[in-house]
Structures are given as C-alpha cells and as structure tokens.
C-alpha positions as CSV (number, residue, x, y, z in Angstrom):
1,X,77.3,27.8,-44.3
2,X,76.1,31.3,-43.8
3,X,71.9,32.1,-43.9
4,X,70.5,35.3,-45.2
5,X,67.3,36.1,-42.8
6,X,64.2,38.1,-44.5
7,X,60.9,39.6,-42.8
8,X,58.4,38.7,-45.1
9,X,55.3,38.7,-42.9
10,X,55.0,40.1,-39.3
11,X,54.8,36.6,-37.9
12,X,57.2,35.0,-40.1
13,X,60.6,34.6,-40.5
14,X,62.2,33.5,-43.8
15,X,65.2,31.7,-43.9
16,X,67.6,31.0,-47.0
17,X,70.7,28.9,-46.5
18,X,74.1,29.8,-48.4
19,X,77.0,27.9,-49.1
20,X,79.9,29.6,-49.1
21,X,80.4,29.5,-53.2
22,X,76.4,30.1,-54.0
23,X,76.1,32.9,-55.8
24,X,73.9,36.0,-54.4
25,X,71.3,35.8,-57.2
26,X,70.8,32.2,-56.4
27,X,70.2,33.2,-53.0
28,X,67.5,36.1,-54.1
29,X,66.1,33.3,-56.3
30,X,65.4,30.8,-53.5
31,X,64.4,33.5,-51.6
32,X,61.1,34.8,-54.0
33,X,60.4,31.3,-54.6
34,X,59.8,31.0,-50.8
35,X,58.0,34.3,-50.4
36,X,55.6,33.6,-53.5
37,X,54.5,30.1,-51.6
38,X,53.8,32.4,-48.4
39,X,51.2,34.1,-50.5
40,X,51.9,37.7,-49.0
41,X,51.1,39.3,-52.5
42,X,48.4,37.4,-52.8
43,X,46.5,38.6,-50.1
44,X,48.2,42.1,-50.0
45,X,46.3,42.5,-53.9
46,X,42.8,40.8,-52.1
47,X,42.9,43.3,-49.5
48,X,43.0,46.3,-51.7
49,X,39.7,46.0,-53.0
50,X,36.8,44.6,-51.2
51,X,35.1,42.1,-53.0
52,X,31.1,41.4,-51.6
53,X,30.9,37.4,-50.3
54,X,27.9,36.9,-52.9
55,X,30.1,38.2,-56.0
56,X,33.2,35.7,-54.5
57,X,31.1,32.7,-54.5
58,X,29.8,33.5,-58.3
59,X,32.9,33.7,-59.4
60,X,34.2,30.3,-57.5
61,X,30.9,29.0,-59.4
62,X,32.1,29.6,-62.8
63,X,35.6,29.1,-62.6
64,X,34.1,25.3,-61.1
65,X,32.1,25.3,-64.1
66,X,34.5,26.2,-66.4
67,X,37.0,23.9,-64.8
68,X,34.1,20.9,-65.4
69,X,33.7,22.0,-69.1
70,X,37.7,21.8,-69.6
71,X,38.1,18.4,-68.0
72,X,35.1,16.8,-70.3
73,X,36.4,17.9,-73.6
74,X,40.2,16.8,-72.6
75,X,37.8,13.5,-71.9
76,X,35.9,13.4,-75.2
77,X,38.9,14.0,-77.0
C-alpha cells in the first residue's frame, strides 16, 4: 500500500492511503474531501476581507433567526 503525502496547512500533514489498483482520481478525490473538512479555504476567503465583530454577530443573529423561522413552519406543516 503506497500513501500520497500533501501540505495542506503549515502545521499539518495530509495523508491519503493507496492500494495498489486505486486509481489516481480516487486518490485526488479522497484527498479534497480531506482538505475541504480542514477548512483551509474557509478561512483563507475570511481572511481576505476584514469583517467588524459588531457586523459578524448581526449576521450570526439573523441567520439564528432565520434558522428559528425555518424549523417552525417545517413544524406547523
């Protein structure tokens, strides 16, 4: 079983195993699956643009609210 190594953040390594018939794209597949859950992009696209703390919280406040407002009409339904 070979294992294809990546950098994907400074202080992590990421590590796909490879049997010996998997094809490559498999391989790249596993590999951006593991790299999405790291959240590198995530907070590469955060970093960008610098958001106030006041203007983060409003916006947590109304995607609770409209979070709320989903859950009682899938309720009233």
């Amino acid at each position: 079983m070979n294992s294809l190594i990546f950098a994907a953040h400074k202080k992590t390594m990421l590590t796909v195993s490879v049997k010996e018939a998997e094809n490559l794209d498999k391989a790249l597949k596993k590999f951006k699956k593991k790299f999405e859950k790291t959240g590198v992009v995530k907070e590469l696209r955060k970093r960008q643009a610098f958001e106030k703390p006041s203007i983060t919280k409003r916006m947590e406040k109304r995607k609770a609210v409209y979070k709320t407002q989903l859950q009682r009409e899938d309720a009233g339904e």
